[in-house]
C-alpha positions in Angstrom: -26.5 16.1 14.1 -30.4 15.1 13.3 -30.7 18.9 11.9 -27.8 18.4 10.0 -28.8 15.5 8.6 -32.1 16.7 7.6 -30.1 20.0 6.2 -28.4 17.8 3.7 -31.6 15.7 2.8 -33.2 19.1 2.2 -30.4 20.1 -0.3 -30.2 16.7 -1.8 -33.8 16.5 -2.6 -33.5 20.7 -4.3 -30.6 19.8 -6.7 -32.8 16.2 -7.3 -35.9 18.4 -8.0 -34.1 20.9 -10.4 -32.8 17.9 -12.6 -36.7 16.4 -12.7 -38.0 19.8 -13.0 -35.7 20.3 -16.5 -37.1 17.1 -17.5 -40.5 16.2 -16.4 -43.4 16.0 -18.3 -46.7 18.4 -17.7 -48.7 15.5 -16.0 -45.6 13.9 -13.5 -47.0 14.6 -9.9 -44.2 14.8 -6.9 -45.7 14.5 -3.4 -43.8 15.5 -1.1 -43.4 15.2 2.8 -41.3 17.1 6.1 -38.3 16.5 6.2 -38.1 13.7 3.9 -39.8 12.6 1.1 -42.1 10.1 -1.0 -42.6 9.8 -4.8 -45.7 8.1 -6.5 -44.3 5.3 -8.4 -44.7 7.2 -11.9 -42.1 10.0 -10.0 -39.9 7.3 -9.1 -39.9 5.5 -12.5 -39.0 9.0 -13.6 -36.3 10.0 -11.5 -34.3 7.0 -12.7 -34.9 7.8 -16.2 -33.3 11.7 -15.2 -30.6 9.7 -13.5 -29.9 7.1 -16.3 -29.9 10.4 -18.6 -27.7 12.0 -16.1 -24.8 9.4 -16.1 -25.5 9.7 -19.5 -24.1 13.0 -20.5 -21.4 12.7 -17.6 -20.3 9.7 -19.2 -20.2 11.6 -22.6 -18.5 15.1 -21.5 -16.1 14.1 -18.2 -13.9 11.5 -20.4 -12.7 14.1 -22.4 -13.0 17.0 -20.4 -11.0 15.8 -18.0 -8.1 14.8 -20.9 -8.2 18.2 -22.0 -8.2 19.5 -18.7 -5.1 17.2 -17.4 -3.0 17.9 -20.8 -3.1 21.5 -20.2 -2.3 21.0 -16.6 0.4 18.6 -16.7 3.4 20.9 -17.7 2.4 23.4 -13.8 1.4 20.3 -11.9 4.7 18.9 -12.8 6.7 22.3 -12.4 5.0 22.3 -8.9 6.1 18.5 -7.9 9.8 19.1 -8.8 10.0 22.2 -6.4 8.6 20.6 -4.0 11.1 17.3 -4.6 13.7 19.9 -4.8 12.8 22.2 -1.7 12.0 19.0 0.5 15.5 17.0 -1.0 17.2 20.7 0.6 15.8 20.9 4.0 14.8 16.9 4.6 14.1 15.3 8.0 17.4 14.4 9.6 16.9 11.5 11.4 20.3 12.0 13.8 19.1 10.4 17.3 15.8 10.1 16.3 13.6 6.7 17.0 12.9 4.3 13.9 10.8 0.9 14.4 11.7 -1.7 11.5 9.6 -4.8 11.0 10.9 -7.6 9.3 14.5 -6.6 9.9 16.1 -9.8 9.8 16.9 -10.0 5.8 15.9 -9.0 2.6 14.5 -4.9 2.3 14.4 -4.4 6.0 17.7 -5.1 6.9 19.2 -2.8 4.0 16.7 -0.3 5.5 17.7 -0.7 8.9 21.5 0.1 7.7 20.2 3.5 5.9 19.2 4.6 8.9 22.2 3.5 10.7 24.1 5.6 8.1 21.6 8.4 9.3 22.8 8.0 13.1 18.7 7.2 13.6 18.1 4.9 17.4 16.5 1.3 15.5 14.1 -1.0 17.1 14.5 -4.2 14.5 11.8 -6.5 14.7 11.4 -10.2 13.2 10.8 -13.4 14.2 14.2 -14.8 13.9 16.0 -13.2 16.8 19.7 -14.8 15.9 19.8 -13.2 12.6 18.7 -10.0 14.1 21.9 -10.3 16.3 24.4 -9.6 13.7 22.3 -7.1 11.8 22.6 -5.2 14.7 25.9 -5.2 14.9 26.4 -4.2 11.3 23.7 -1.4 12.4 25.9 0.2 15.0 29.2 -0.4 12.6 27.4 1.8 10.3 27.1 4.5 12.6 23.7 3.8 14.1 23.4 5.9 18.0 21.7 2.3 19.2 19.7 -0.9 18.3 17.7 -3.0 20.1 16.3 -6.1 18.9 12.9 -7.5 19.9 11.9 -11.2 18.7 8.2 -11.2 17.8 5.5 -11.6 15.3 3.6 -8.9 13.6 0.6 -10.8 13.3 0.2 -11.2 17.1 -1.6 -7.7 18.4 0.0 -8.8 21.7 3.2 -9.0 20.3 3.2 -5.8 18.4 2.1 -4.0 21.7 5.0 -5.4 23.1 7.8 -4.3 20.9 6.1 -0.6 20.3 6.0 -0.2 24.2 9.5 -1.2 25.2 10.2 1.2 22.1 8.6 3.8 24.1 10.4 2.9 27.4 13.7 2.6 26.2 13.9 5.7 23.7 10.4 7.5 24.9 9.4 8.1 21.2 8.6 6.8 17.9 9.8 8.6 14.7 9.3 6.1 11.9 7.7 2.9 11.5 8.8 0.9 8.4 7.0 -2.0 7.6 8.3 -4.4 5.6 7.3 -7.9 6.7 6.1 -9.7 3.2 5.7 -13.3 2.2 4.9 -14.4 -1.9 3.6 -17.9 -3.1 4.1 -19.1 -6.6 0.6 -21.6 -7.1 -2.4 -20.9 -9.1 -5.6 -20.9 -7.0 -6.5 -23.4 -7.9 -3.6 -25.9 -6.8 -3.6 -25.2 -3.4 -4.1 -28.4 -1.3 -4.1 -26.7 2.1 -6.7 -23.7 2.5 -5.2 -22.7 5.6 -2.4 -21.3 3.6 -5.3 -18.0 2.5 -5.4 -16.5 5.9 -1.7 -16.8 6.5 -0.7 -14.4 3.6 -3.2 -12.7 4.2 -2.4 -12.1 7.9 1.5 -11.6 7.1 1.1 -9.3 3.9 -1.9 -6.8 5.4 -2.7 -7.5 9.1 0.8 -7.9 9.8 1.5 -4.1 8.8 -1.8 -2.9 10.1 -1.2 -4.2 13.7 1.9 -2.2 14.3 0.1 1.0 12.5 -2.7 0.7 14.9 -0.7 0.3 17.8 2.6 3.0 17.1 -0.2 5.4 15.8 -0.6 7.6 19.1 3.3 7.8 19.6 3.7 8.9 16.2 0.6 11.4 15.9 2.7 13.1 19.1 6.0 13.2 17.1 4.5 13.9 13.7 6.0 11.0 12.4 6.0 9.0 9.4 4.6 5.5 8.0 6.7 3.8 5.1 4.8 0.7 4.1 6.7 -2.3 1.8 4.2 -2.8 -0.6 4.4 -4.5 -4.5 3.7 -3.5 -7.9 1.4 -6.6 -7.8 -0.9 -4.5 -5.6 -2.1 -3.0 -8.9 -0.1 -5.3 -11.8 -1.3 -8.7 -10.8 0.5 -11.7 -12.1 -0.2 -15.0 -12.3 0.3 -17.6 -9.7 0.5 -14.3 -7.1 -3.4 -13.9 -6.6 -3.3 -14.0 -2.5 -0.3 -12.1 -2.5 -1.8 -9.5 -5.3 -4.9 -9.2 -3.4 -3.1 -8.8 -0.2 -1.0 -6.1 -1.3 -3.6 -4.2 -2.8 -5.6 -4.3 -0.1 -2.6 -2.8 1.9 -2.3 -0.1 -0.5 -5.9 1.0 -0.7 -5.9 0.7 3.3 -3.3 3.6 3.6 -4.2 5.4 1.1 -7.6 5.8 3.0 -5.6 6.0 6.3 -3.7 9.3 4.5 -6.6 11.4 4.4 -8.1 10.4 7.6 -4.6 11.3 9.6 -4.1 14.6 6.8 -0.8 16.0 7.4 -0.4 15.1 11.1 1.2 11.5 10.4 3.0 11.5 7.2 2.7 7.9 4.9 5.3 6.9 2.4 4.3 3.7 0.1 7.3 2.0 -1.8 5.9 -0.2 -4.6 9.0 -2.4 -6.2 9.2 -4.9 -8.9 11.4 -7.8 -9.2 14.1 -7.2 -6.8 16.7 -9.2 -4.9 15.4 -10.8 -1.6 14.5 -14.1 -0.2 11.4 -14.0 -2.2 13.6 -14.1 -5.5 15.9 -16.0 -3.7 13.0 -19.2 -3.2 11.4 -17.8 -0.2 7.7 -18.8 -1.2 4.7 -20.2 0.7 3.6 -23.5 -0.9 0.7 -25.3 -1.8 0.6 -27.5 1.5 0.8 -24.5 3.7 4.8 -25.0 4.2 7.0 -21.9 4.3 9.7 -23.5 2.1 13.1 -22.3 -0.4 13.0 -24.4 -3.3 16.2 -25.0 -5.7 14.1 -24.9 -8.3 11.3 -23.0 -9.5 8.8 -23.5 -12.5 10.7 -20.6 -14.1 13.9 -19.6 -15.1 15.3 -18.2 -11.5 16.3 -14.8 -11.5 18.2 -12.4 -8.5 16.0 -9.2 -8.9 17.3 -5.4 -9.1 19.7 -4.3 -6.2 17.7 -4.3 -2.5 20.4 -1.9 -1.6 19.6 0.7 -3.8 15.7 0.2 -3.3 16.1 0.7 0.4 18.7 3.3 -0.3 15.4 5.4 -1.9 13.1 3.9 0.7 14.9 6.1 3.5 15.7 9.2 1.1 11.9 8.9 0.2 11.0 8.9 3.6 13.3 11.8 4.4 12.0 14.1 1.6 8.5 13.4 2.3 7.7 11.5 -0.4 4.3 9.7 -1.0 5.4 7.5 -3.2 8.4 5.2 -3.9 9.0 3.3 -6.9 11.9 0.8 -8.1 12.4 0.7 -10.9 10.6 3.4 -12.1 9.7 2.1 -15.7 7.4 0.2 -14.0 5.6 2.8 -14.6 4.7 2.3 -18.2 2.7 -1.0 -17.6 0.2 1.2 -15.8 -1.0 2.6 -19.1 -1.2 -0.6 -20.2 -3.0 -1.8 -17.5 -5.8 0.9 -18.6 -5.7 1.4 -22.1 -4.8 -1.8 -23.2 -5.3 -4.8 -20.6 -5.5 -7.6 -23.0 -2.0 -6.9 -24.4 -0.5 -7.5 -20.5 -3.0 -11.1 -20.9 -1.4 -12.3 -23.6 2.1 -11.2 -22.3 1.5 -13.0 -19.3 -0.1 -15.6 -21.0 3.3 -15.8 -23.0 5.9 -15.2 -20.6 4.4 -17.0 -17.7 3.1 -20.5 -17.7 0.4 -21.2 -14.9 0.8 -24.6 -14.5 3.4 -26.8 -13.8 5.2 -28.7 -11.6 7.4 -28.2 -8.7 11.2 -28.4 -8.5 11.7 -31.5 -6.4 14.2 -30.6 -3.9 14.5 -28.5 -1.2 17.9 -26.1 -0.2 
């Protein structure tokens, strides 16, 4: 490892030397040492000079190389991505009798999900916190055509727990398939409003840890089954809105965290992230965390109150997502559009929000 090390130094410090070499002037001196090496302080003054030249031209050429390159390479890449949509829509994973873990089962995304797979003849382990509402989705589950469901009352941001519901998984079926996380909790305060500040590391715990536990423990089971992650993240993980900044951060943490985990498990553990937008679940329904720490519905919100797009259908491309593959998931898809927004021109989404969206304000003053 120490030779390898020294290896890369070594050819580190000759591509380093070329780019001083081009530039240096007649009376720079370079001492140098085995295996590593020290510069005289004119060198090093130098060298960042090269470098700040460097960046320089890459900043100058990349830009629009890399628009020139992509323009001519759009119409194969996307050629490429519709065979494979097409060829992995054919001969898609069937999940008959296979083993399928669903957090946050008890409403909202993850019980729609857990009735695709049912549809699918899959074996479901639902997951929440609220075991009595888990009772009937089960029912519906196996109405639907699902081989069998089990229900398991615990909470994903307990490690303990989480080990828990992933072993008996193992016990009763003796494999894991898919995990589907979809446990998720929004607030609707500005940052600055919140009275309680134990209210941070509980959206943070439900919206990232509380999808990373069950990862961490369900990873060996699915590494042997060469099975699949689907995560329930947000188009807030990269269009943040205002009074969502924990949630936001939360979520985008979440994405970056599997998108790293995706190259470190390659192809041997497939991930599939579903990003939505305003959709129908207790979240649009008043499900919020509030300023005082209280998990609370409200009648009324500070705006107009709105159902969202159909949960059915987003779980409905969830599982066919999941089936086929996919990476990604989006609903709705012209989402889409504010992304070149959000890099070409940010300050129009500013004053949109700034528009649409009022920061402050005051509270409806009743609770369902």
């Amino acid at each position: 490892m120490m030779s390898l090390h020294i290896h890369v130094c070594s050819q580190l410090f000759f591509y380093l030397h070329v780019i001083i070499t081009l530039f240096k002037p007649l009376h720079l001196h370079v001492q140098l040492t085995h295996p590593l090496f020290s510069l005289s302080i004119p060198s090093q003054l130098f060298i960042e000079e090269a470098m700040d030249f460097l960046n320089f031209l890459l900043n100058l050429l990349v830009p629009p190389g890399s628009m020139i390159t992509l323009a001519f390479s759009w119409p194969a890449l996307c050629f490429l991505n519709f065979c494979e949509w097409l060829c992995n829509s054919i001969y898609g994973e069937d999940m008959d009798n296979k083993v399928v873990i669903i957090t946050g089962a008890s409403s909202g995304i993850g019980e729609q999900i857990a009735y695709e797979y049912a549809l699918r003849r899959a074996n479901l382990t639902l997951v929440a916190r609220r075991e009595h509402r888990l009772r009937g989705i089960a029912e519906n589950a196996k109405r639907l055509g699902a081989r069998h469901v089990m229900i398991m009352a615990a909470d994903v941001v307990k490690e303990d727990d989480c080990r828990r519901f992933v072993n008996e998984t193992i016990n009763v079926f003796g494999r894991v398939d898919h995990l589907v996380n979809t446990v998720s909790l929004g607030h609707t305060f500005c940052f600055e409003e919140a009275t309680d500040t134990s209210v941070f590391p509980v959206l943070l715990d439900i919206n990232f840890w509380g999808n990373v536990y069950p990862t961490f423990v369900a990873l060996p089971y699915l590494h042997q089954s060469n099975g699949r992650i689907i995560i329930n993240a947000s188009v807030e993980s990269w269009l943040p809105m205002p009074r969502m900044s924990l949630y936001a951060a939360a979520k985008a943490a979440l994405v970056n965290f599997y998108e790293t985990l995706r190259f470190e498990l390659k192809d041997e553990v497939g991930i599939t992230i579903a990003t939505h937008g305003w959709i129908g679940s207790e979240m649009t329904r008043g499900k919020f965390m509030l300023e005082e720490g209280a998990e609370m519905q409200w009648k009324e919100e500070r705006e107009v109150q709105v159902t969202g797009g159909p949960v059915e259908e987003f779980a409905r491309l969830i599982v066919s997502g999941a089936c086929r593959g996919d990476a990604y998931v989006k609903f709705p898809s012209w989402y889409d559009v504010f992304l070149l927004y959000r890099v070409f021109a940010p300050r129009v989404l500013n004053w949109a929000f700034r528009l649409l969206i009022s920061p402050q304000g005051t509270r409806g003053a009743s609770l369902m």
